[in-house]
C-alpha positions in Angstrom: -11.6 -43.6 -49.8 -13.8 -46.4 -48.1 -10.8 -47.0 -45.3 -10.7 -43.7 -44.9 -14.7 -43.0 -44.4 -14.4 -46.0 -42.2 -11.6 -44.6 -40.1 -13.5 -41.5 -39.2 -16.3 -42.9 -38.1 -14.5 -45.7 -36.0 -12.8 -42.5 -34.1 -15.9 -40.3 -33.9 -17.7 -43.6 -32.2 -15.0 -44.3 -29.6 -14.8 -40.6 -29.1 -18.7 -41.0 -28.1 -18.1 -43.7 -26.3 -15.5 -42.7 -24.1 -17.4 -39.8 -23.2 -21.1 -41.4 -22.9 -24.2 -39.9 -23.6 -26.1 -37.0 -21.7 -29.8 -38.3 -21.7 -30.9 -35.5 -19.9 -29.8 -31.8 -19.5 -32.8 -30.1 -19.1 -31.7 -27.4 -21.9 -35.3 -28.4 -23.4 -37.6 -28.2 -20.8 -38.6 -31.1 -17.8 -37.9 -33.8 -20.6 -40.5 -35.6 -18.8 -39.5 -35.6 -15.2 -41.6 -34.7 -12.5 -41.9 -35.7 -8.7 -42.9 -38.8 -7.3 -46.4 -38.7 -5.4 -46.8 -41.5 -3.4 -48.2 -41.3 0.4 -44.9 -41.9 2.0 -42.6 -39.8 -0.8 -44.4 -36.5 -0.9 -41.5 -34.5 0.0 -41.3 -32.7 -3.5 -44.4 -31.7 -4.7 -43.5 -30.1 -8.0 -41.1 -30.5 -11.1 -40.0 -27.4 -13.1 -37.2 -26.4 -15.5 -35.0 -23.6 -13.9 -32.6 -20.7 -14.9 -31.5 -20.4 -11.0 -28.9 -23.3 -11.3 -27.1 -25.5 -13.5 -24.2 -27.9 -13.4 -23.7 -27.1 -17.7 -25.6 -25.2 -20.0 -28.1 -22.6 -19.0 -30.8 -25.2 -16.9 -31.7 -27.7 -14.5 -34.7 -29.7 -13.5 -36.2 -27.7 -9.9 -37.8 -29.5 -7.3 -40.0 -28.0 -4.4 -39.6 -29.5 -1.8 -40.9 -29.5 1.9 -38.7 -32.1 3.9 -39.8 -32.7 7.2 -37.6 -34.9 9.3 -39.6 -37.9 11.7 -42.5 -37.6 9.4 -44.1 -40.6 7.5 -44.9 -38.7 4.5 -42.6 -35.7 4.1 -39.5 -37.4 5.1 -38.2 -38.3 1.5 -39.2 -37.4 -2.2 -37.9 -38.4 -5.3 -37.8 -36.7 -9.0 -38.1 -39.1 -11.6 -38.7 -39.8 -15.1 -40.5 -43.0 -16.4 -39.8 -43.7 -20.4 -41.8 -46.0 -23.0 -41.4 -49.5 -22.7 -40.2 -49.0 -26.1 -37.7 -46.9 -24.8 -36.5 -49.3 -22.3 -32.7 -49.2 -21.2 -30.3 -51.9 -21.1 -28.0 -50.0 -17.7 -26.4 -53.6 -17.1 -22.7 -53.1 -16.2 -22.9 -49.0 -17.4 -22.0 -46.4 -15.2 -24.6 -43.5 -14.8 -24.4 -40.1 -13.0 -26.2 -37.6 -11.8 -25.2 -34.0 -10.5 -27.1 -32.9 -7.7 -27.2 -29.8 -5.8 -28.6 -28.5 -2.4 -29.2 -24.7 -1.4 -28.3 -23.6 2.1 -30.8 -25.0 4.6 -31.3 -28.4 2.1 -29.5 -30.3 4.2 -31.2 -30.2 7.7 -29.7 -28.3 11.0 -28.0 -31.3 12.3 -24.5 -31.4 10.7 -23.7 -35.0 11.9 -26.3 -36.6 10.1 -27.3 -34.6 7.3 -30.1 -35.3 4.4 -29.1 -37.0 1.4 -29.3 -38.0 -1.8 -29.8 -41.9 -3.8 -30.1 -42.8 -7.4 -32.8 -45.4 -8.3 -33.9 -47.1 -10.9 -37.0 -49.4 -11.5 -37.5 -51.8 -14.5 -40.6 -52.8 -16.6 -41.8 -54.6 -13.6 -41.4 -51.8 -11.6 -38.9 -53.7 -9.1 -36.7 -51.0 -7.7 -32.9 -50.7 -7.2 -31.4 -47.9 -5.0 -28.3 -46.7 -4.9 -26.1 -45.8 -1.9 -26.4 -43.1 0.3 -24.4 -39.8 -0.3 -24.8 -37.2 2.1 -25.9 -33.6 1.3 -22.8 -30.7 0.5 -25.2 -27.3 0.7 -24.2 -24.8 -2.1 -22.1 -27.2 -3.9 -22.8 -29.7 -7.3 -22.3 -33.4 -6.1 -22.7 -35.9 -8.7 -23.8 -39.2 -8.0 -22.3 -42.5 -9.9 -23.6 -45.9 -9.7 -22.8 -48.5 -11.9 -25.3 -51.7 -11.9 -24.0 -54.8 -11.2 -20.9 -53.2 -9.3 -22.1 -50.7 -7.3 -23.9 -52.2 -4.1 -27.6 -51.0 -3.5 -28.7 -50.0 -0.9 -31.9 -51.6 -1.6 -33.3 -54.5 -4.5 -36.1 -55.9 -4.9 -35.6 -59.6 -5.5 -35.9 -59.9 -9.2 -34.5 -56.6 -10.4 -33.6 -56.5 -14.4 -31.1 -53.8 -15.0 -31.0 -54.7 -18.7 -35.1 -53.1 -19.1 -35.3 -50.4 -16.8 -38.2 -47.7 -17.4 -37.6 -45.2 -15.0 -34.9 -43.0 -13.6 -34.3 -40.6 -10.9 -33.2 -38.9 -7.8 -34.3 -39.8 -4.0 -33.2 -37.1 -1.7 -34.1 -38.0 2.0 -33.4 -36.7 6.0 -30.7 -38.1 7.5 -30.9 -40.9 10.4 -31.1 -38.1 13.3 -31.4 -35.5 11.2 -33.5 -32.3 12.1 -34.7 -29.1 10.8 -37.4 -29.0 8.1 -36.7 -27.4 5.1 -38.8 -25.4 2.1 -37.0 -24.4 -0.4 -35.3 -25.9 -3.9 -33.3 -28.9 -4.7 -32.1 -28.7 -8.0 -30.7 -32.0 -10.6 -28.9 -31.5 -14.2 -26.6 -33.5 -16.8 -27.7 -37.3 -16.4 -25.3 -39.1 -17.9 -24.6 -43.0 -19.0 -21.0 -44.2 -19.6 -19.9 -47.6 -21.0 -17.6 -49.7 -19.3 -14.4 -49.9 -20.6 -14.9 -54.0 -21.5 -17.6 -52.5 -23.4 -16.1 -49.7 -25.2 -13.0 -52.2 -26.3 -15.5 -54.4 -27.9 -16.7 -51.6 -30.1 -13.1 -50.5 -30.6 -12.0 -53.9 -31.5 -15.5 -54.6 -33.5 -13.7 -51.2 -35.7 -10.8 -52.5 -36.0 -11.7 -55.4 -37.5 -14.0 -53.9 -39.7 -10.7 -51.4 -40.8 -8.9 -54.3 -41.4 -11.2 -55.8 -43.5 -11.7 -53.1 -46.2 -8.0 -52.7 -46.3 -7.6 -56.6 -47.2 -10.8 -56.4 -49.5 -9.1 -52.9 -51.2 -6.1 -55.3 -51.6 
């Protein structure tokens, strides 16, 4: 009985694995996200669960935003979440996502160099990593993916440590050239972390051993 108790859980935990874990769906509530306020990333100035989109499920996390292109304080804004340093996450070599999406208008008037979107990520230190740029699809879910230590930033600070990061979120930003100031919604839903593979054979292997030995010991 043992092997077989055993057994189960070893698939229901690869099974988990291969399929990572939702942190956030926004099914709840804000889950603790809200908008960054800084002077030069004031570009979203409030956080709200929503019923008007959602990638899954019946929500998303809303963000008003007023994105003015050229201006020092309205050209970016970021929606974020910043857990307990008890709560700290080791993201080292795991690949997160994060599906984003853009109503008509959210992605500036100038189709050549539309706004945008990054992941970040800041540790107990708050030293910042930021992911590439993607640009804005209007109408349309996009999910960002960036995997730490394989993914190249598009900005670290010197001394970043992926393995106790505090805080999460979603830059969206205007575009090199772009113009056209929007006010409307931006929208965010189903962030995700998934192991690596390396990491999800050592569990698998770890299982297998462990299999092997109640068989031998049932012997």
């Amino acid at each position: 009985m043992t092997k077989y108790f055993i057994a189960v859980t070893a698939v229901l935990l690869i099974g988990q694995a291969a399929f990572g874990a939702t942190l956030y769906d926004f099914e709840s509530g804000t889950q603790g996200w809200t908008y960054q306020d800084y002077t030069d990333s004031q570009a979203i100035t409030a956080a709200a669960q929503s019923g008007t989109q959602a990638k899954s499920g019946s929500y998303s996390l809303m963000g008003t935003t007023h994105l003015v292109p050229g201006d020092v304080n309205y050209s970016k804004g970021e929606l974020l979440v910043t857990r307990t340093q008890a709560d700290k996450l080791d993201l080292n070599g795991l690949t997160t996502s994060v599906s984003v999406y853009g109503p008509t208008g959210a992605a500036g008037t100038n189709p050549s160099s539309p706004n945008g979107w990054q992941m970040f990520f800041k540790d107990v230190n708050y030293k910042a990593w930021y992911g590439p740029w993607t640009n804005m699809v209007e109408n349309s879910w996009t999910t960002l993916s960036s995997t730490i230590g394989t993914t190249t930033p598009a900005f670290v600070d010197s001394g970043f440590d992926p393995t106790q990061i505090v805080t999460l979120g979603v830059k969206i930003g205007t575009g090199g050239s772009s113009t056209g100031t929007y006010d409307g919604a931006v929208y965010v839903d189903d962030y995700t972390v998934v192991p690596e593979p390396a990491s999800m054979l050592l569990l698998g292997s770890g299982l297998i051993g462990i299999l092997g030995f109640a068989r031998k010991k049932r012997a």
